[in-house]
Backbone of each chain as ProteinMPNN parsed JSONL, in Angstrom:
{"seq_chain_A": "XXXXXXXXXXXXXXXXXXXXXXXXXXXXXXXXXXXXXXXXXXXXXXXXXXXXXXXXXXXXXXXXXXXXXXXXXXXXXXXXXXXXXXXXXXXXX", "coords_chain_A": {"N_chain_A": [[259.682, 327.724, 163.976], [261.783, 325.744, 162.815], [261.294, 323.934, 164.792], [260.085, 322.631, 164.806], [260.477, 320.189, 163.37], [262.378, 318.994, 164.748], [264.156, 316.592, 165.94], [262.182, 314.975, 168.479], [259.828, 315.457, 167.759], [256.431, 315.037, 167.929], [254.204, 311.964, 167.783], [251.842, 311.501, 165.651], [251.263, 310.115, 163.771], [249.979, 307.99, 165.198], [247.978, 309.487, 166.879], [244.732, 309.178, 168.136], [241.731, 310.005, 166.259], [240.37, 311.855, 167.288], [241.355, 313.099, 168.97], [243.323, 314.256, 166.598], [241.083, 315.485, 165.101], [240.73, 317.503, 166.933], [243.149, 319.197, 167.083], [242.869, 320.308, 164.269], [241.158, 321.789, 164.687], [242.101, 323.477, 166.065], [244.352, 324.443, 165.058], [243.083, 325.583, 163.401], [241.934, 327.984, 164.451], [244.2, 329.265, 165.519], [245.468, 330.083, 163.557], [243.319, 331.88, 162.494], [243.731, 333.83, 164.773], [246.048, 334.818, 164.504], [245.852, 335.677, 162.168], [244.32, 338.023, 162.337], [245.957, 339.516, 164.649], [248.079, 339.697, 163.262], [246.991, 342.32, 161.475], [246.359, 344.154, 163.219], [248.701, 344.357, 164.12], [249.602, 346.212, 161.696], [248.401, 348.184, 161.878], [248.771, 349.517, 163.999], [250.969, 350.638, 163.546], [250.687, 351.976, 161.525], [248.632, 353.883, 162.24], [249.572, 354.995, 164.061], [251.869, 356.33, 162.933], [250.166, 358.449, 161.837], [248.62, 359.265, 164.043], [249.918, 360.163, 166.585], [252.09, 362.399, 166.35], [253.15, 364.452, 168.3], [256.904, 365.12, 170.089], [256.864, 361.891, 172.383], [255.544, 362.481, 175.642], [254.226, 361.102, 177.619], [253.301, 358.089, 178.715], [250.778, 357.407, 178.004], [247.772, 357.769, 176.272], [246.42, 360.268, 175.134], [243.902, 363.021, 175.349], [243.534, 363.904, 172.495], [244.182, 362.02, 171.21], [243.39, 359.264, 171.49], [240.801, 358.871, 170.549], [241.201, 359.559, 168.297], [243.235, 357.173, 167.083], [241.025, 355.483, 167.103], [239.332, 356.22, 165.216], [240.831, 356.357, 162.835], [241.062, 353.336, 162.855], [238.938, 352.863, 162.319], [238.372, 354.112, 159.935], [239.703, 353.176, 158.174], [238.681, 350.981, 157.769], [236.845, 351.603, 156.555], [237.035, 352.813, 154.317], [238.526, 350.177, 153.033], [236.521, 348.773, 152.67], [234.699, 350.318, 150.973], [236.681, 350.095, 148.827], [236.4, 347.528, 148.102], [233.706, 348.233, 147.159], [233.499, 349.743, 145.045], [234.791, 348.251, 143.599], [233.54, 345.854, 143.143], [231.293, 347.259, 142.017], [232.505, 347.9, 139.233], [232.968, 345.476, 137.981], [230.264, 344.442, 137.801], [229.649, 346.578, 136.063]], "CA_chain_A": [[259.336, 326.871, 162.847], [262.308, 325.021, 162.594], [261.486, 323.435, 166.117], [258.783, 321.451, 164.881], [261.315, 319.532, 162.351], [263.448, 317.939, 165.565], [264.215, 314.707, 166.971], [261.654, 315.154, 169.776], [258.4, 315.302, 167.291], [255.228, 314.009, 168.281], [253.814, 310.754, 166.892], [251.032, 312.147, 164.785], [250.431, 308.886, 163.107], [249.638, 307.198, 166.344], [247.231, 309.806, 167.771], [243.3, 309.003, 167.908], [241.205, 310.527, 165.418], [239.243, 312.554, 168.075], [242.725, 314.185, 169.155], [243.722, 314.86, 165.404], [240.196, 316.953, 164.833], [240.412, 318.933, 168.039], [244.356, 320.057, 166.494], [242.634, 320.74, 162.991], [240.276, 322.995, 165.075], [242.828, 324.137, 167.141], [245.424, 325.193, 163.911], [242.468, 327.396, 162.857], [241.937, 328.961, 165.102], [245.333, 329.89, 166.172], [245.92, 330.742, 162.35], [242.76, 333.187, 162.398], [243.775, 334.549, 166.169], [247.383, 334.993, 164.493], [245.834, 337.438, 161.4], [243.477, 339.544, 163.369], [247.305, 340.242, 165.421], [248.986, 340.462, 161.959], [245.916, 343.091, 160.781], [246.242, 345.249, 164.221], [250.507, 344.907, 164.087], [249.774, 347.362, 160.745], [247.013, 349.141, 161.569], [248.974, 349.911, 164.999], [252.216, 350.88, 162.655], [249.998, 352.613, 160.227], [248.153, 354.635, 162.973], [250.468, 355.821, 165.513], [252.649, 357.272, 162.495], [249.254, 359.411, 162.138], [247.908, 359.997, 165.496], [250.937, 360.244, 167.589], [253.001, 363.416, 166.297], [254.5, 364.89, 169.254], [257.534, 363.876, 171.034], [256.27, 361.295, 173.233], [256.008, 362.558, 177.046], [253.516, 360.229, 178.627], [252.902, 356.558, 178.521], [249.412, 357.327, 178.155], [247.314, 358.16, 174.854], [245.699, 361.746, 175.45], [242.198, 362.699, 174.815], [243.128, 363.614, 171.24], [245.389, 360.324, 170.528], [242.647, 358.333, 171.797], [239.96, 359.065, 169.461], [242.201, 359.945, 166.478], [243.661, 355.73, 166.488], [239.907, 354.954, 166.963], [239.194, 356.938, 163.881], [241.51, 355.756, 162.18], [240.845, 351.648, 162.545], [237.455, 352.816, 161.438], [238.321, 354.81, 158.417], [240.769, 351.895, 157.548], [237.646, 349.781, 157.179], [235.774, 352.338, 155.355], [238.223, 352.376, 152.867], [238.271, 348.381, 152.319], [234.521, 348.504, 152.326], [234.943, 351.433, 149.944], [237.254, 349.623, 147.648], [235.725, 345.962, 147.569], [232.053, 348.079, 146.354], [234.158, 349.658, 144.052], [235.427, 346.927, 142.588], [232.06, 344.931, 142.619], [231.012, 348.514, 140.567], [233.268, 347.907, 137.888], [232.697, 343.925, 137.878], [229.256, 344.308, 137.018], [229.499, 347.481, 134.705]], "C_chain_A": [[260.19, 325.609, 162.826], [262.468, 324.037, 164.075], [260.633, 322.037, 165.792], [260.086, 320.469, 163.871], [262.635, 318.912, 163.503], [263.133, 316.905, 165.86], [262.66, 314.341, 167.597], [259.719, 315.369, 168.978], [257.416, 314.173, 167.976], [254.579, 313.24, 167.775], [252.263, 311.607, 166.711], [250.217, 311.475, 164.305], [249.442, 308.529, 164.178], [248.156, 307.975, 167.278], [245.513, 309.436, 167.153], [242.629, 310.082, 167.347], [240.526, 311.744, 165.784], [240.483, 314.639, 168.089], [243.155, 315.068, 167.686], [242.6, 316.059, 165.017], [240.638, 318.041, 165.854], [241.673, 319.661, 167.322], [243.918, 320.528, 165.781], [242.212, 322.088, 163.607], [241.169, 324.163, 165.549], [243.831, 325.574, 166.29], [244.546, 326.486, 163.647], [242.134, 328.266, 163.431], [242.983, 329.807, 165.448], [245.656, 330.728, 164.882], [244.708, 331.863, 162.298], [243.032, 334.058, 163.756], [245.312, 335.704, 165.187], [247.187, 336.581, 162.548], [245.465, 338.359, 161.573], [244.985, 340.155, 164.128], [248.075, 340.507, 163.971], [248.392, 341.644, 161.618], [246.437, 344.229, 162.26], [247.703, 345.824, 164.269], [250.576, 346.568, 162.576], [248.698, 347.863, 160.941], [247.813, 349.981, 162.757], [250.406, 350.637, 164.275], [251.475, 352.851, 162.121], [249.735, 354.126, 161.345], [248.838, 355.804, 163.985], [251.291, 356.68, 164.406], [251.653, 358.734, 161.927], [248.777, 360.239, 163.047], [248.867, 360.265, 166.114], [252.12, 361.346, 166.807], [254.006, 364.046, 166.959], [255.232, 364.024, 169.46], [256.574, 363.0, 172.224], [256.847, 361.78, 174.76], [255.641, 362.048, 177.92], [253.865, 358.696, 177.676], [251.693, 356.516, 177.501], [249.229, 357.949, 176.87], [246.787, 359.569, 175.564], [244.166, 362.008, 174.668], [242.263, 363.029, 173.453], [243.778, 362.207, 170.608], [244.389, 359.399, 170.287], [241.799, 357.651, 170.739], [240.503, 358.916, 167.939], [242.674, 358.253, 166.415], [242.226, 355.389, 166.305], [239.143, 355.137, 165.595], [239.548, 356.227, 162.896], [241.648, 354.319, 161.648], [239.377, 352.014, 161.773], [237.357, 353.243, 160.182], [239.165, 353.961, 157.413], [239.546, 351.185, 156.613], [236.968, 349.826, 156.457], [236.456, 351.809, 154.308], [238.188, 351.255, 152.012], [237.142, 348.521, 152.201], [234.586, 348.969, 150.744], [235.203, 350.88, 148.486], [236.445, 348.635, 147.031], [234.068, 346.2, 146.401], [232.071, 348.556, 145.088], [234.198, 348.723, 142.989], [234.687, 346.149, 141.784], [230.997, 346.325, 141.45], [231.685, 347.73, 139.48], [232.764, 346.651, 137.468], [231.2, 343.782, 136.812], [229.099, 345.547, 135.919], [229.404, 346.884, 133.522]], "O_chain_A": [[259.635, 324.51, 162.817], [263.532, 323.511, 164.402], [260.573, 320.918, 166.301], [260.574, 319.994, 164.897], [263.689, 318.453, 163.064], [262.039, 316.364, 166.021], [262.046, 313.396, 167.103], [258.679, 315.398, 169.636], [257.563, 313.014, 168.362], [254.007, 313.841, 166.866], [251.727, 312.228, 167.629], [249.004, 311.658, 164.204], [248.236, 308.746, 164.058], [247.453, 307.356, 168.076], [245.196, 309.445, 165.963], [242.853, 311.181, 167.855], [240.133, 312.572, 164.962], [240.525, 315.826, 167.767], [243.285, 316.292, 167.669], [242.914, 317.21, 164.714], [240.85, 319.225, 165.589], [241.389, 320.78, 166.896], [244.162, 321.721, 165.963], [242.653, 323.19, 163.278], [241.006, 325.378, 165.447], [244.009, 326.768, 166.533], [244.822, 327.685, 163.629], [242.011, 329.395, 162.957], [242.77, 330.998, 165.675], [246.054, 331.888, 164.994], [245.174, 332.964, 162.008], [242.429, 335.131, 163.754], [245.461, 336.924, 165.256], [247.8, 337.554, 162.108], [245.902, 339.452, 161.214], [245.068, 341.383, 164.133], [248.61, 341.591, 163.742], [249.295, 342.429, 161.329], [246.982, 345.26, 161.865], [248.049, 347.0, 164.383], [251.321, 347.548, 162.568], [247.942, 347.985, 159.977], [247.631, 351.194, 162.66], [250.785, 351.476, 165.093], [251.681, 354.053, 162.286], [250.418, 355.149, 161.295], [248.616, 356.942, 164.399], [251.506, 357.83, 164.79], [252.172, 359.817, 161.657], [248.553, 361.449, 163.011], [248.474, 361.369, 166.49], [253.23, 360.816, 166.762], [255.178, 364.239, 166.637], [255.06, 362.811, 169.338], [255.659, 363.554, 172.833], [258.007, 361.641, 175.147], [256.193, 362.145, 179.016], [254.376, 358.397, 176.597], [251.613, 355.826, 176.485], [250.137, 358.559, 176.306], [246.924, 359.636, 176.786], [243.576, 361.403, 173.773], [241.277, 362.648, 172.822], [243.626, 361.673, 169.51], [244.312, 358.764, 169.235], [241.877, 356.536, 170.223], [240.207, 358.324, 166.901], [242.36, 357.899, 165.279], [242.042, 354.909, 165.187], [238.469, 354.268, 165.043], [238.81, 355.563, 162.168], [242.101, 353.99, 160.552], [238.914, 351.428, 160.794], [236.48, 352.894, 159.392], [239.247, 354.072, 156.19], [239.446, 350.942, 155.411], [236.427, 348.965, 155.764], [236.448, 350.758, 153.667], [237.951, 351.191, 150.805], [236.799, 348.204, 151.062], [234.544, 348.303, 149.709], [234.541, 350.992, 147.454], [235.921, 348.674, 145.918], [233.503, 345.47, 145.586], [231.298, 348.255, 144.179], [233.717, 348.593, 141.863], [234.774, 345.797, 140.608], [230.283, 346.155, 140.461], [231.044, 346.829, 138.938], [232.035, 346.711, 136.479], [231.04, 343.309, 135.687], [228.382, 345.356, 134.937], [229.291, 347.557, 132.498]]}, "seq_chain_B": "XXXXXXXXXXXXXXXXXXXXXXXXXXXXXXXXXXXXXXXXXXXXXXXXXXXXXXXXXXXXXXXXXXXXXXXXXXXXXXXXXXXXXXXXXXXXXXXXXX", "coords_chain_B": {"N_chain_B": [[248.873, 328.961, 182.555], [246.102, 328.116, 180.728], [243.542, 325.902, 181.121], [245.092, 323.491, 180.108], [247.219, 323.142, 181.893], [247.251, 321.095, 183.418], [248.342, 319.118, 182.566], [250.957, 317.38, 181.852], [253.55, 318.659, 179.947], [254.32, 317.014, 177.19], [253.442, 314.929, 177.726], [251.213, 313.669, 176.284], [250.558, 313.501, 172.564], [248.863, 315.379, 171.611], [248.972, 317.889, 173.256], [251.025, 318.731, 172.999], [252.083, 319.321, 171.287], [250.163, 321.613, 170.649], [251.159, 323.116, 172.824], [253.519, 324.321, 171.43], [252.682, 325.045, 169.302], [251.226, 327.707, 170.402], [253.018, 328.682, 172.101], [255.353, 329.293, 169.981], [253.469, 330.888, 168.612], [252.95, 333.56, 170.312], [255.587, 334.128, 170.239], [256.211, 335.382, 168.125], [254.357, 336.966, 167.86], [255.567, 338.79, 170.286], [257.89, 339.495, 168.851], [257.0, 340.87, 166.691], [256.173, 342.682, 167.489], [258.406, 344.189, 169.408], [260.041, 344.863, 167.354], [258.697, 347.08, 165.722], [258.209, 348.808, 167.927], [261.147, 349.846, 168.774], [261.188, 350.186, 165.902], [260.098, 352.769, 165.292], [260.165, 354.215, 167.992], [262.706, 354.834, 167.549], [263.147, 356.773, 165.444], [261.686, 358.532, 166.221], [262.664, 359.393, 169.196], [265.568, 359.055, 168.373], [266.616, 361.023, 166.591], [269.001, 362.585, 166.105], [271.847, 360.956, 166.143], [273.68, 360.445, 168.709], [276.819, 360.706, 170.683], [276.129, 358.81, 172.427], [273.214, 357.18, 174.64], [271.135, 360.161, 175.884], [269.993, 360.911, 178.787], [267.459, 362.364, 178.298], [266.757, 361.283, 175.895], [266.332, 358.506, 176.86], [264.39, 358.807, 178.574], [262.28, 359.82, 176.826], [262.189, 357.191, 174.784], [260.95, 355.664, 177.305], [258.622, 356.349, 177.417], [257.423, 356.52, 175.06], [257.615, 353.968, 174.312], [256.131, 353.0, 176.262], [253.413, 354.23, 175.009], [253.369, 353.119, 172.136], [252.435, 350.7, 172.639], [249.9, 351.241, 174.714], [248.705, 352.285, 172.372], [248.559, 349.717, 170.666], [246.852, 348.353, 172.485], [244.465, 349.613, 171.707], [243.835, 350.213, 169.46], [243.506, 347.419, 168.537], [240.882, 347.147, 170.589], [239.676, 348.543, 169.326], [239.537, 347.244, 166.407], [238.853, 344.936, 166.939], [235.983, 345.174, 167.899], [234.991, 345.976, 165.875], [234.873, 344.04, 163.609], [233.54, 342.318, 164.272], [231.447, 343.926, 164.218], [231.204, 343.971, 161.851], [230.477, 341.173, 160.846], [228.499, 340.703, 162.318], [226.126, 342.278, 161.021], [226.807, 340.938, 158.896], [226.172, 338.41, 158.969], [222.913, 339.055, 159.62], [222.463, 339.64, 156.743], [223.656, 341.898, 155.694], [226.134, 344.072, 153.633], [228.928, 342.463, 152.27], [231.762, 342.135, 154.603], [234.428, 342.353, 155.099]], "CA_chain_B": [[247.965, 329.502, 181.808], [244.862, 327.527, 181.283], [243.283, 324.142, 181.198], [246.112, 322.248, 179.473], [248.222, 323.409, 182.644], [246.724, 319.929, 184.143], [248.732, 317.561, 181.652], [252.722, 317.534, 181.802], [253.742, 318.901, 178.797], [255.307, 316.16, 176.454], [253.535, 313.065, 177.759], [250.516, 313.676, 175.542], [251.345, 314.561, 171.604], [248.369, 316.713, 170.922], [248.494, 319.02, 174.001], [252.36, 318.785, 173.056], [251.578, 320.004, 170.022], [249.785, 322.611, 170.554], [251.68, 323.917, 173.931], [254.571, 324.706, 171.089], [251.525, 326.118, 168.698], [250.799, 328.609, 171.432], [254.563, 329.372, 172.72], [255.905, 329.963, 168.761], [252.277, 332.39, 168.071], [253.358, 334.502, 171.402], [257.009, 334.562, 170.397], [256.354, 335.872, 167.05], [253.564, 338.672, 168.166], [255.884, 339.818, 170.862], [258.835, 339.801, 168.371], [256.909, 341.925, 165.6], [255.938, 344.56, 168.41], [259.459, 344.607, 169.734], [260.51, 345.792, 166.313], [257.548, 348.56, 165.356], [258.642, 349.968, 168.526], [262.453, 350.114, 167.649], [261.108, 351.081, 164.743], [258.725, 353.894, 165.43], [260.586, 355.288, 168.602], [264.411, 354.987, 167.415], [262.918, 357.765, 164.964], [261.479, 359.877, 167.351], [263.769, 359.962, 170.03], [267.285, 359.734, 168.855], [266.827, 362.185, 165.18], [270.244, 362.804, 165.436], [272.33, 360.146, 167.329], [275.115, 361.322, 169.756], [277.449, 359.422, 171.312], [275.772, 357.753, 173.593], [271.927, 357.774, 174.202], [271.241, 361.117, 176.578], [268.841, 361.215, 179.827], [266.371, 362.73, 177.928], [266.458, 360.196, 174.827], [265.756, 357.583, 177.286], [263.057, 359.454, 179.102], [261.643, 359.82, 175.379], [261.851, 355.981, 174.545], [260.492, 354.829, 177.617], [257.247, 357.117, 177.18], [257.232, 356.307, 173.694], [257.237, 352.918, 174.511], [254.492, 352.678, 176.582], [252.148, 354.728, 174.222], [252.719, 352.214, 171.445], [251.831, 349.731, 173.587], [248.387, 351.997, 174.679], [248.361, 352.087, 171.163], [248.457, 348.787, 170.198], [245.624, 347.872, 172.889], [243.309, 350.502, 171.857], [243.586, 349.356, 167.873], [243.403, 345.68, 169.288], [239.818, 346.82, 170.829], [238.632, 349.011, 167.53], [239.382, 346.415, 165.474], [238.029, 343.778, 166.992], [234.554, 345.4, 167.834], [234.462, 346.66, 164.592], [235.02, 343.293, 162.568], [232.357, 341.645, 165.167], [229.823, 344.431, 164.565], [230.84, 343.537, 160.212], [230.183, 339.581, 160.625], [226.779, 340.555, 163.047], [225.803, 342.694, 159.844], [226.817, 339.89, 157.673], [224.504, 337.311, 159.413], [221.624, 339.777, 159.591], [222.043, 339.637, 155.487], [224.006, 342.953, 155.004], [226.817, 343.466, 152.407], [229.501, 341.599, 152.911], [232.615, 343.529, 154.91], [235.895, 341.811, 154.544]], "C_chain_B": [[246.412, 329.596, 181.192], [244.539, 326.263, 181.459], [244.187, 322.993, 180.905], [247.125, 322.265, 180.389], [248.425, 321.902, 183.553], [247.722, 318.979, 183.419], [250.028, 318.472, 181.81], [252.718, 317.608, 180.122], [254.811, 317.965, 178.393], [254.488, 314.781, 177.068], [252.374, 312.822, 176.251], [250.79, 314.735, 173.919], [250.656, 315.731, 171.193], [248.696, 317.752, 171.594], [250.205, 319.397, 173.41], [252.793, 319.842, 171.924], [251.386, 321.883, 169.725], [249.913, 324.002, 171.503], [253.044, 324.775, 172.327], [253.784, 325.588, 169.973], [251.623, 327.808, 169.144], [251.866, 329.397, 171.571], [254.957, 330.045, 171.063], [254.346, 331.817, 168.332], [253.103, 333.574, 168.97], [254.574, 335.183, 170.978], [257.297, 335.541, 169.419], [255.627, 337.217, 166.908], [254.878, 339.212, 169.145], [256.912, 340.678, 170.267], [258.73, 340.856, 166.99], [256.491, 343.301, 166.387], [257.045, 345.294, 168.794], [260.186, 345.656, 168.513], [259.631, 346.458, 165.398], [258.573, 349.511, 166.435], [260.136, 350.498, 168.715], [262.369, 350.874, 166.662], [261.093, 352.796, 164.816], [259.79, 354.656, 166.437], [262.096, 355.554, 168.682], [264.319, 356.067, 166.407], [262.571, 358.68, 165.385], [262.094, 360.507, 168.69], [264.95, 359.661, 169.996], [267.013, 360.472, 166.866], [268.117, 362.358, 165.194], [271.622, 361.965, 166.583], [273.546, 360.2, 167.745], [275.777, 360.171, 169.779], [277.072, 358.225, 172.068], [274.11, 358.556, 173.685], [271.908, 358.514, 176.066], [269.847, 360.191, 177.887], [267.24, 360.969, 178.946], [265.875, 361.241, 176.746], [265.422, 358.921, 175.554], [264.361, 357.621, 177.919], [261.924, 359.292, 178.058], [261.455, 358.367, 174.879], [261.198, 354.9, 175.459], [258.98, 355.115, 177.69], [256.66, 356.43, 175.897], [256.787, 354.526, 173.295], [255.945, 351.978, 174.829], [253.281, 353.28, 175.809], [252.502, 353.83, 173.354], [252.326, 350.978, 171.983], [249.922, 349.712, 173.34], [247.881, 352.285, 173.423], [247.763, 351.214, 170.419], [247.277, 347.989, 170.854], [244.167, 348.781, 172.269], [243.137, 350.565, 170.612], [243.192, 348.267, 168.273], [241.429, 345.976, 169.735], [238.944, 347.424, 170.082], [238.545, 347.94, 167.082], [238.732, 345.118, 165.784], [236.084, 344.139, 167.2], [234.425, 345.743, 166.317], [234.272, 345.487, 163.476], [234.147, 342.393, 163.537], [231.199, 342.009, 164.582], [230.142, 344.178, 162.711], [230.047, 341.867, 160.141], [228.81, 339.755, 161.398], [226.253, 341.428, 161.244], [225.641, 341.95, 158.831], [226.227, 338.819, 157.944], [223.721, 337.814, 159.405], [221.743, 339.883, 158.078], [222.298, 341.119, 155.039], [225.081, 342.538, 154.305], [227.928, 342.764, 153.082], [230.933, 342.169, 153.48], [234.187, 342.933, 154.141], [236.131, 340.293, 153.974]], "O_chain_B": [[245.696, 330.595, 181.125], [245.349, 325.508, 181.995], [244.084, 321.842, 181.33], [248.088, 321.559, 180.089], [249.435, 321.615, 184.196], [247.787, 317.871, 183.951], [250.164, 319.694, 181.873], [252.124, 316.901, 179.309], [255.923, 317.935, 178.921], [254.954, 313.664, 176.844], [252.62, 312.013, 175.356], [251.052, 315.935, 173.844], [251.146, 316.737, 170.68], [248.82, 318.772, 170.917], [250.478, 320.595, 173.489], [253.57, 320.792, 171.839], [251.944, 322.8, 169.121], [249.421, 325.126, 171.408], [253.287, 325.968, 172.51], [254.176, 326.731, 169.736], [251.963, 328.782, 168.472], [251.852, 330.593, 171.278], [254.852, 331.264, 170.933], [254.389, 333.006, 168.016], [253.809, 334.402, 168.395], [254.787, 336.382, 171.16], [258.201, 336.371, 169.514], [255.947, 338.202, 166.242], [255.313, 340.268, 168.688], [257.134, 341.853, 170.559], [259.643, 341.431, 166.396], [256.486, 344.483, 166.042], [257.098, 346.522, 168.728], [260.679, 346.775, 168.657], [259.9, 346.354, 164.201], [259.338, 350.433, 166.153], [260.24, 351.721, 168.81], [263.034, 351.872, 166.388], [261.882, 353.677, 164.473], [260.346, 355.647, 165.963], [262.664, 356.238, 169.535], [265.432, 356.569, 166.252], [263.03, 359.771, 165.047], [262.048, 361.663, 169.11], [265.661, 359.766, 170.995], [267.66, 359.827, 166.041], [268.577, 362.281, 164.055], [272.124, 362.474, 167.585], [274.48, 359.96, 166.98], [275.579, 359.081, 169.243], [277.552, 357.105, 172.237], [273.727, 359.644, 173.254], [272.327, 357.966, 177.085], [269.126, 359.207, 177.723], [266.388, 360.082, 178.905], [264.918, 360.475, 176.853], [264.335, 358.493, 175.165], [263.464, 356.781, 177.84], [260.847, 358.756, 178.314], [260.31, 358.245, 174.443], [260.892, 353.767, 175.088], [258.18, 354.228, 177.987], [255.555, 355.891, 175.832], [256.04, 354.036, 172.448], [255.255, 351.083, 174.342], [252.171, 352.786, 176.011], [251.633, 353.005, 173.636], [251.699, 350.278, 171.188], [249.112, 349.074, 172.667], [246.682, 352.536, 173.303], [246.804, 351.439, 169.681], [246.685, 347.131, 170.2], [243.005, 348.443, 172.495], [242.045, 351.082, 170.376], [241.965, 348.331, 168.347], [240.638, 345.148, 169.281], [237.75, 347.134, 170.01], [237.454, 347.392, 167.236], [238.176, 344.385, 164.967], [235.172, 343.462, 166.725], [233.303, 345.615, 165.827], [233.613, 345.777, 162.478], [234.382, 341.256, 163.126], [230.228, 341.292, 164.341], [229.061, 344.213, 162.122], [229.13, 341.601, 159.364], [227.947, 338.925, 161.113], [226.096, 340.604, 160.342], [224.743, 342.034, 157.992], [225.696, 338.216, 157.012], [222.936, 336.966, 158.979], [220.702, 340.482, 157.811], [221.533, 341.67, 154.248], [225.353, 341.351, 154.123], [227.902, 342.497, 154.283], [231.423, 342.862, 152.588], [234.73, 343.102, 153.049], [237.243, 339.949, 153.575]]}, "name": "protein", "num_of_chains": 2, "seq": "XXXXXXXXXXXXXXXXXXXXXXXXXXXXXXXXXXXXXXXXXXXXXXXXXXXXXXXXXXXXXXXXXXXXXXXXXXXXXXXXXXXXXXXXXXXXXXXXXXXXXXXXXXXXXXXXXXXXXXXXXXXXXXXXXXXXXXXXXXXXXXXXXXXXXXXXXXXXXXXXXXXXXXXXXXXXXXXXXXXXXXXXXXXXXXX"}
């Protein structure tokens, strides 16, 4: 963060209008690439303290590990689904 | 890495820009995985911490290692098919997911 705030900044003013969209495009993207990896960092947290019980003796997921995180991102989503129709229940009650 | 590998980094400000975009995103995913798995396997293989970390411990953290890893790819490709196949749903005029 504090890298962008040195000496060594890039003239910003100066760049052509073309250049400034493609960055705009560029920010959002990197900012939606960067929550889908925030969203998986806790789902991958969340999950493994579920699916993954034993001591660990492989590298490797096992045929129940596998399934069981897969499960698990999916039942995540239920859930939010779950809640949001919830919610929109009550809203219009 | 890819296309922007063509331009010297720093003559041009956008690519300049967005080479340090790129490098800070990377630095910051690898640095929240580094500490899950700290997290996650400094609980499962040292429970009660000796003097020094054993054979086995290490045997246990470098296993442990690589499954959150295999972990973290195999959430990485749920979640992304799964929030693909919500937004195809949500252009075909179903409800709306997230």
């Amino acid at each position: 963060m504090d890298a962008l705030n040195s000496a060594n900044l890039p003239d910003i003013a100066g760049m052509p209008d073309r250049d400034k969209q493609e960055l705009q495009q560029f920010i959002k993207n990197e900012t939606q690439k960067s929550n889908i990896q925030q969203s998986i960092h806790s789902l991958t947290d969340m999950c493994f303290r579920k699916c993954i019980t034993a001591k660990p003796s492989s590298g490797k997921l096992d045929k129940y590990e596998e399934p069981c995180m897969q499960n698990c991102v999916d039942r995540f989503m239920d859930a939010n689904n779950l809640i949001l129709k919830q919610l929109e229940a009550m809203r219009t009650a | 890495m890819d296309s922007f590998n063509t331009t010297v980094a720093g003559s041009d400000p956008k690519s300049q820009i967005m080479n340090q975009i790129r490098q800070e995103a990377a630095m910051h995913n690898a640095r929240q995985l580094i500490e899950k798995i700290n997290e996650h396997c400094f609980e499962r293989c040292i429970p009660k911490p000796g003097t020094s970390i054993s054979r086995g411990e290490e045997s246990c953290f470098s296993s442990c290692m690589e499954k959150y890893m295999s972990s973290w790819n195999a959430i990485s490709r749920q979640y992304v098919q799964r929030i693909q196949k919500e937004q195809a749903a949500q252009e075909a005029g179903g409800f709306g997911g997230i």
